[in-house]
C-alpha positions as a printed Julia matrix, in Angstrom:
409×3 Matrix{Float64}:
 215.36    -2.57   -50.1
 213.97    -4.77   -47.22
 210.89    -6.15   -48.56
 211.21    -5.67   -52.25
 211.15    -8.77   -54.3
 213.53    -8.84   -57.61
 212.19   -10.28   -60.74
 214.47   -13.02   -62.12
 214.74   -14.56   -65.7
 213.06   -17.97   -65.69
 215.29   -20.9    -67.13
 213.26   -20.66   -70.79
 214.25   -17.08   -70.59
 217.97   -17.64   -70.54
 217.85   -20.19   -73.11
 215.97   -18.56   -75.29
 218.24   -15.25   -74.68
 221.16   -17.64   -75.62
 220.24   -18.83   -78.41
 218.95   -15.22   -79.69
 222.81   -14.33   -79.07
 224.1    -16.9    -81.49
 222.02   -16.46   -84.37
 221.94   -14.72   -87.2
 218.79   -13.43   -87.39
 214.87   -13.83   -85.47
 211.72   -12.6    -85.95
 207.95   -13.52   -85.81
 205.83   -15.5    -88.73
 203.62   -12.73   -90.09
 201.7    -14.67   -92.53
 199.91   -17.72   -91.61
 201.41   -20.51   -94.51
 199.25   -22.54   -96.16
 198.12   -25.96   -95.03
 201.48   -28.72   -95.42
 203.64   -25.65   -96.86
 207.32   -26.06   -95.7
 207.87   -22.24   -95.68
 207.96   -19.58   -93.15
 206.93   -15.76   -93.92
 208.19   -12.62   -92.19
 207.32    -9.71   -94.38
 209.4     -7.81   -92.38
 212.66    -8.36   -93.95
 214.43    -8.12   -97.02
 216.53   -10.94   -97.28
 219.18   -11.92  -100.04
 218.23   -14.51  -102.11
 219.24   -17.79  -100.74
 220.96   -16.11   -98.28
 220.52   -18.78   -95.49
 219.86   -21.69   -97.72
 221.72   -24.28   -95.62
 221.1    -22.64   -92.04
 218.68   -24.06   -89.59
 215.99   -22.19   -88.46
 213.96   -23.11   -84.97
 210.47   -22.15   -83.72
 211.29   -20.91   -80.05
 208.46   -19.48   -78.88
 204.48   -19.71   -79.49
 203.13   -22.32   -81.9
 205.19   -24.96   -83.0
 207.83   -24.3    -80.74
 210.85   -26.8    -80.47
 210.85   -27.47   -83.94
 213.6    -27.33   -86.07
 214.16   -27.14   -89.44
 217.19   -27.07   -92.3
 216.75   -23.92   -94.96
 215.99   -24.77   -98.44
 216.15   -21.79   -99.98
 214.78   -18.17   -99.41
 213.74   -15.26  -101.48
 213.27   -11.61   -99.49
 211.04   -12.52   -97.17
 209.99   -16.15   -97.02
 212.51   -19.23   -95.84
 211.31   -22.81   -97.54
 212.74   -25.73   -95.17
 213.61   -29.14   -96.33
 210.53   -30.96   -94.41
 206.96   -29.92   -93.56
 206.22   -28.24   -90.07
 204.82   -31.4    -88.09
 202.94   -28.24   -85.97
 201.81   -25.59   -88.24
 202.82   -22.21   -87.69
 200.54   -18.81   -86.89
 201.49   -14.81   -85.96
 202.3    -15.93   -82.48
 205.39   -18.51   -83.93
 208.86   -16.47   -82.7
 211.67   -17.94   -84.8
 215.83   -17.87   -84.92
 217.93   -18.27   -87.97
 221.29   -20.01   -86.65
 224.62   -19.25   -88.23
 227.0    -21.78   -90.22
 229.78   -22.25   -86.99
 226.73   -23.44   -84.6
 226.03   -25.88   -87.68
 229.71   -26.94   -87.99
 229.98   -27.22   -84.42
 227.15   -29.7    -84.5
 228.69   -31.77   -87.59
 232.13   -32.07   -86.45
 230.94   -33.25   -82.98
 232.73   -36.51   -82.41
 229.59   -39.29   -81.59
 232.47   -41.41   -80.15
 232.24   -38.9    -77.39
 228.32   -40.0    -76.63
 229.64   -43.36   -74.71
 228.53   -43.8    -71.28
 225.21   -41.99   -69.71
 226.01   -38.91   -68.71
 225.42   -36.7    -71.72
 221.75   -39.13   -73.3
 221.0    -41.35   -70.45
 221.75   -44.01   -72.43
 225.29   -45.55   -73.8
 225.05   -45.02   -77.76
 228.51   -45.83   -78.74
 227.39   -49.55   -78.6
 224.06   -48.69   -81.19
 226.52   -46.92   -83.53
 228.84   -50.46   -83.28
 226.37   -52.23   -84.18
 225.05   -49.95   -87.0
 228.65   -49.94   -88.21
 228.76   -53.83   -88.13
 225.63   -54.12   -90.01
 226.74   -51.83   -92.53
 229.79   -53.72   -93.07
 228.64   -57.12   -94.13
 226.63   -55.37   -97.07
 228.62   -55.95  -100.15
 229.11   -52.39  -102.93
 226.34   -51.39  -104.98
 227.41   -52.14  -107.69
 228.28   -55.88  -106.84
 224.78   -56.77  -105.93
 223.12   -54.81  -109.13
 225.02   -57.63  -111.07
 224.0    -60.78  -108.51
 220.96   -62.66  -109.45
 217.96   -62.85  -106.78
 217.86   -65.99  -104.59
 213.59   -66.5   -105.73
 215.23   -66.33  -109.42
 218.11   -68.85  -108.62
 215.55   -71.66  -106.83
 212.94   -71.31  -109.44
 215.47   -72.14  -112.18
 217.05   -74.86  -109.78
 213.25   -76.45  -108.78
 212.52   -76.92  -112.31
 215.58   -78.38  -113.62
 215.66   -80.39  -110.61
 211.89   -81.93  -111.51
 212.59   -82.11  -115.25
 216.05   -84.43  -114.84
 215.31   -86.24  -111.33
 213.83   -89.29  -112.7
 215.25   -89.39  -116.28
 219.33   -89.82  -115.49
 221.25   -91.26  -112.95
 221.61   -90.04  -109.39
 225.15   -89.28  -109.95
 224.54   -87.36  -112.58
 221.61   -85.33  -112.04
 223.66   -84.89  -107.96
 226.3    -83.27  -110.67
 224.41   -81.15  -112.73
 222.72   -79.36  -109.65
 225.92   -78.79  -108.08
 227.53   -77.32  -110.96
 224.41   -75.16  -111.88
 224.25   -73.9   -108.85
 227.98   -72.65  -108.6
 227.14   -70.73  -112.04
 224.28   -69.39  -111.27
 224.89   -68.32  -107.61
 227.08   -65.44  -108.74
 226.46   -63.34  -111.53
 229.71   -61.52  -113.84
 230.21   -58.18  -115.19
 227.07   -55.65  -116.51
 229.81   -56.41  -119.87
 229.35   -59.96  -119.98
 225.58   -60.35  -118.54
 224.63   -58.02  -121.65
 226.0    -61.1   -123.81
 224.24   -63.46  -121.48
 221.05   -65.18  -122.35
 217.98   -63.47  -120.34
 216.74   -65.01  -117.53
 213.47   -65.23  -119.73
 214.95   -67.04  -122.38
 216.51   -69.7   -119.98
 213.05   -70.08  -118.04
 211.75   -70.86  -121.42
 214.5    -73.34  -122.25
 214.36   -75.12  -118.89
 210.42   -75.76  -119.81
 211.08   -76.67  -122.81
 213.97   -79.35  -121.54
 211.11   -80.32  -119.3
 208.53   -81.12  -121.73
 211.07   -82.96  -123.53
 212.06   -85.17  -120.52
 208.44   -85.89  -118.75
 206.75   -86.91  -122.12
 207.7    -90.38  -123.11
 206.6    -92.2   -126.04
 205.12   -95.78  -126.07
 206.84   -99.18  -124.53
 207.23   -99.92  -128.06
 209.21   -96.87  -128.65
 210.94   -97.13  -125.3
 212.48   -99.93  -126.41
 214.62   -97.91  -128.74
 215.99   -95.17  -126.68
 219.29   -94.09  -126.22
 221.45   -95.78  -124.11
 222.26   -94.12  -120.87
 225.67   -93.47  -121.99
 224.3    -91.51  -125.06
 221.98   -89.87  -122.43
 224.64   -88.94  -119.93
 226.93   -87.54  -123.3
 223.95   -84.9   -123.99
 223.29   -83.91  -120.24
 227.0    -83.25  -119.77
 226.92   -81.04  -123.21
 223.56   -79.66  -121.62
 225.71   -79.05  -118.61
 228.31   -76.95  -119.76
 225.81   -75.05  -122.1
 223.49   -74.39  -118.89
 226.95   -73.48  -116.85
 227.89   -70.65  -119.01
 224.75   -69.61  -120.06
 225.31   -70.31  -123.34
 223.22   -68.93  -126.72
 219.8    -69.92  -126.76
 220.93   -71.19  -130.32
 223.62   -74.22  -128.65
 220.9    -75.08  -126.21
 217.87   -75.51  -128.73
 220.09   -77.8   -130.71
 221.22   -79.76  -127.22
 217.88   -80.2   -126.58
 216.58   -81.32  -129.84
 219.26   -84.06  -129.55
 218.53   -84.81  -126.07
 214.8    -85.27  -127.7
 215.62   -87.85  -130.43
 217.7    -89.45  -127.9
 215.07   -90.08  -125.67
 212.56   -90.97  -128.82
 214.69   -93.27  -130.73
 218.35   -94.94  -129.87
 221.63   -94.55  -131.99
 222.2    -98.28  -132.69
 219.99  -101.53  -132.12
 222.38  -103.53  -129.84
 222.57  -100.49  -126.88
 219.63  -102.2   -125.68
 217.8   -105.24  -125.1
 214.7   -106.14  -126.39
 211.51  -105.19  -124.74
 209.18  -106.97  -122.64
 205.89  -106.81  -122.52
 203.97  -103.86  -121.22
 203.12  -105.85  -118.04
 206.61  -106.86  -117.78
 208.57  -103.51  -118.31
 205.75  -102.01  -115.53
 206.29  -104.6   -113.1
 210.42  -104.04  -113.46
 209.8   -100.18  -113.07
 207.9   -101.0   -109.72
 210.5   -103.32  -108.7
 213.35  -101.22  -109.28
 211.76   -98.18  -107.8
 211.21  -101.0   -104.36
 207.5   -101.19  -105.02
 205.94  -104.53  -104.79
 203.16  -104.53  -107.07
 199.82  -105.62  -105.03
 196.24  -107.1   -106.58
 193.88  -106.61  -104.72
 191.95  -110.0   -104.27
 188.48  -110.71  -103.02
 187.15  -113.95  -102.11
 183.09  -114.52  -100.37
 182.06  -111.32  -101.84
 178.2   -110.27  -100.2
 175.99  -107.94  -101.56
 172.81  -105.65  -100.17
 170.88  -103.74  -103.1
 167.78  -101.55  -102.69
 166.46   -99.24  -105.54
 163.08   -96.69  -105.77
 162.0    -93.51  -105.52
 161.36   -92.82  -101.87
 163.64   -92.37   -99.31
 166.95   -94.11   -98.83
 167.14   -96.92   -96.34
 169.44   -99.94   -96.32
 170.34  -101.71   -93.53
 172.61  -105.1    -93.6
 173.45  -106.99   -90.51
 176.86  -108.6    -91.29
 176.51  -112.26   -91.16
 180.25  -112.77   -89.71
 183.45  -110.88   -89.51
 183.1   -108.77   -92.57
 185.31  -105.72   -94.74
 183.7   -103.32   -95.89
 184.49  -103.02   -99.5
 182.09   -99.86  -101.08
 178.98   -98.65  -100.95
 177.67   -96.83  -104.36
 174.9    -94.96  -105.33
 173.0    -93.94  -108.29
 170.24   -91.33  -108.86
 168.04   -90.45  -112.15
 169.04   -87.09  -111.85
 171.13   -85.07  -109.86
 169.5    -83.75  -106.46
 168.75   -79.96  -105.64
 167.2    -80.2   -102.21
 169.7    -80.19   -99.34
 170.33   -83.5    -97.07
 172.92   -85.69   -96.14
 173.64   -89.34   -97.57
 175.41   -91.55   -94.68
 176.86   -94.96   -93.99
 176.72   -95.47   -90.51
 177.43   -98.19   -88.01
 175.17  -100.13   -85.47
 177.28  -101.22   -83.79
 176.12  -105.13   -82.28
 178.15  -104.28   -79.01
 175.74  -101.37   -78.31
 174.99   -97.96   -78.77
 178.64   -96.5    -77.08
 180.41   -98.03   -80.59
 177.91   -96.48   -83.59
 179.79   -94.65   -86.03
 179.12   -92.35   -88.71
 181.33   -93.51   -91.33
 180.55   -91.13   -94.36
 178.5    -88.62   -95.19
 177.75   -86.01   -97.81
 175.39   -83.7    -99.77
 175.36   -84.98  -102.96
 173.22   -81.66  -104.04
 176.76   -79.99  -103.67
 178.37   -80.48  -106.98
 174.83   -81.88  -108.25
 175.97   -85.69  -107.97
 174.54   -88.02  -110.09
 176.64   -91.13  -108.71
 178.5    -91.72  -105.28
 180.73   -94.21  -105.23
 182.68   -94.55  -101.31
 185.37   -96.93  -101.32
 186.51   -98.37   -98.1
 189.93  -100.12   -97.32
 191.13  -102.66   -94.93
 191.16  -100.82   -91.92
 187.21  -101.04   -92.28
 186.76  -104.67   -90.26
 183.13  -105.01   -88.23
 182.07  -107.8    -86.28
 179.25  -110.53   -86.55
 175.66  -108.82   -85.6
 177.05  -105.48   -86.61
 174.55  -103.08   -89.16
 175.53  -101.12   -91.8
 172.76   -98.25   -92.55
 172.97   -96.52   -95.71
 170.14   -93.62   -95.35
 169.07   -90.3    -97.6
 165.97   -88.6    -97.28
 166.04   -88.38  -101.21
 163.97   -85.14  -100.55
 163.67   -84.56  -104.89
 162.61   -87.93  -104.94
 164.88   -89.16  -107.2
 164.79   -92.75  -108.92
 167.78   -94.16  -107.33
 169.85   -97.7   -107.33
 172.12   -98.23  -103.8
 174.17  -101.31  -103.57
 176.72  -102.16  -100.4
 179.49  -104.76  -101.15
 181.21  -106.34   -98.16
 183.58  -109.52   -98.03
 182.77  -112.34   -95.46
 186.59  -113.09   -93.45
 185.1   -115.42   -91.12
 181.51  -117.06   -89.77
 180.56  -117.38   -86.23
């Protein structure tokens, strides 16, 4: 014996050995499958029908080996797995059919027992917490099939929310969102949402409701509306209709009365007489805490140039000036390309010129520019204003610059 090496099995060997000893039945892939099939063919047998439907079958050896697979179905001599082969499989693909106790074994295995590191390298009782935390805080099936979608919920809440905002009171309107919201949030039985007016249909009523609100009739006829008690009556009605989701019958008719509420009022003492248009505007600013402003201009200058050529105006300011607008207008809209700018010069030197507008008025084929400018626009004695366009179309045009003198050197 001295001398004489013995051949052992290699580790592969063994394992695939053991494995042969547990299953049911093995053999090699005789027929090539087709390209994506999810079968395996070993003419060599003579299977029964569905015989191993439910086993698992693995590729062991040669192509596509390590895969594994749950039987389908089979007929006498080809298996058809559950999922495609990720590796296809050829003549040199040695298989294994494994019994229903291996399969048992491997469902009644107790993942509790995977905690720690020692059998995955890596502690997966603390995934399969958290999976079954997750899955916890999901409510049934068949509780959110009946719950209506948050997107549905905020749309019907935006709108009414624009369409009653600025017609009733604060308290009010603070009311009716709260207690649409509540009824709405949370959605009954399939039962009672079959008697329920469609989401559809209340879309439609809520735009209708906002026509109704955010189109209001003269000052003359303002001066007959409801009062807000009458008002306030109807919304609540609205309310409750809205709350339970009423017919689309009881809401039309809430609506049409909310309508000649707002278009005419029950009785000629709920309120006063109007003022005038001016008036009734100026209270509406007031009470909203808007101070209505006229804007007043006193030692008003002007610099006009008009022809056909190009475009160049230049006015050195005479004092501390605003500048109010400059405005422009041509025979015919340009085509050409170029810029039309109001720039400054500045008198304190080159460091302070600004570009203060400028634009193509052959974009949008611009027949007039008119550039306003507000108060923040303040220049100095012995500053310029240049208004320049090549007027490349040569285009008849008139160009005026109006500025108001503050103050004189």
């Amino acid at each position: 014996m001295t001398g004489e090496k013995i051949a052992l099995p290699t580790y592969e060997t063994l394992l695939i050995e053991a494995i042969r000893s547990l299953a049911v039945d093995s053999g090699t892939v005789s027929v090539i499958p087709p390209a994506g099939a999810p079968v395996l063919q070993d003419s060599s047998k003579n299977w029964t029908a569905n015989v191993h439907a439910g086993r698992l079958v693995k590729i062991i050896r040669g192509t596509g080996a390590g895969q594994l697979r749950v039987v389908q179905s089979n007929t006498a001599t080809v298996l058809t797995v559950t999922q495609t082969w990720t590796i296809p499989l050829n003549t040199t693909s040695v298989y294994v059919i494994l019994g229903e106790s291996i399969i048992s074994a491997l469902l009644d295995m107790n993942l509790t027992q995977w905690g720690g590191v020692v059998l995955t390298g890596r502690d997966v009782s603390l995934d399969l917490a958290n999976l079954d935390a997750a899955l916890s805080t999901r409510a049934a099936e068949a509780t959110l099939a009946t719950r209506a979608s948050e997107a549905t919920l905020a749309s019907i809440l935006a709108a009414l929310d624009v369409a009653l905002s600025t017609r009733a009171s604060e308290a009010t309107v603070t009311s009716l969102l709260a207690q649409l919201d509540v009824a709405l949030s949370t959605r009954a039985s399939e039962a009672t949402l079959a008697t329920m007016a469609t989401e559809a249909t209340l879309a439609g009523i809520l735009a209708t409701l906002d026509v109704a609100l955010s189109t209001r009739a003269s000052e003359a006829t303002l001066a007959t509306r409801a009062s807000e008690t009458t008002l306030a009556s109807i919304l609540a009605a609205l309310d409750v209709a809205l709350s339970t989701r009423a017919s689309e019958t009881t809401v039309t008719s809430l609506l049409a009365q909310l309508d000649v509420a707002l278009s005419t009022r029950a009785a000629s003492a709920q309120l006063p007489a109007a003022p005038t248009v001016a008036g009734n505007l100026k209270v509406s600013l007031e009470e909203q805490g808007i101070t209505p402003r006229v804007q007043e201009y006193r030692n008003l200058g002007y610099a006009r140039a008009t022809g056909n050529a190009a475009i160049a105006l230049s006015l050195v300011l005479p004092g501390t000036c605003k500048l109010i607008q400059v405005r422009c207008h041509f025979s015919a809209a340009p085509v050409s390309a170029g810029s039309f700018t109001v720039t400054l010069n500045a008198g304190a030197g080159a460091a302070y010129d600004t570009l203060l507008y400028s634009r193509d008025p052959s974009v949008g084929s611009l027949t007039d520019l008119v550039i306003e400018f507000g108060d923040e626009h303040i220049y100095e004695a012995n500053d310029e204003i240049d208004v320049v366009y090549a007027n490349p179309d040569g285009r008849t045009y008139g160009v005026a610059l109006v500025y108001e003198l503050l103050r004189t050197t």
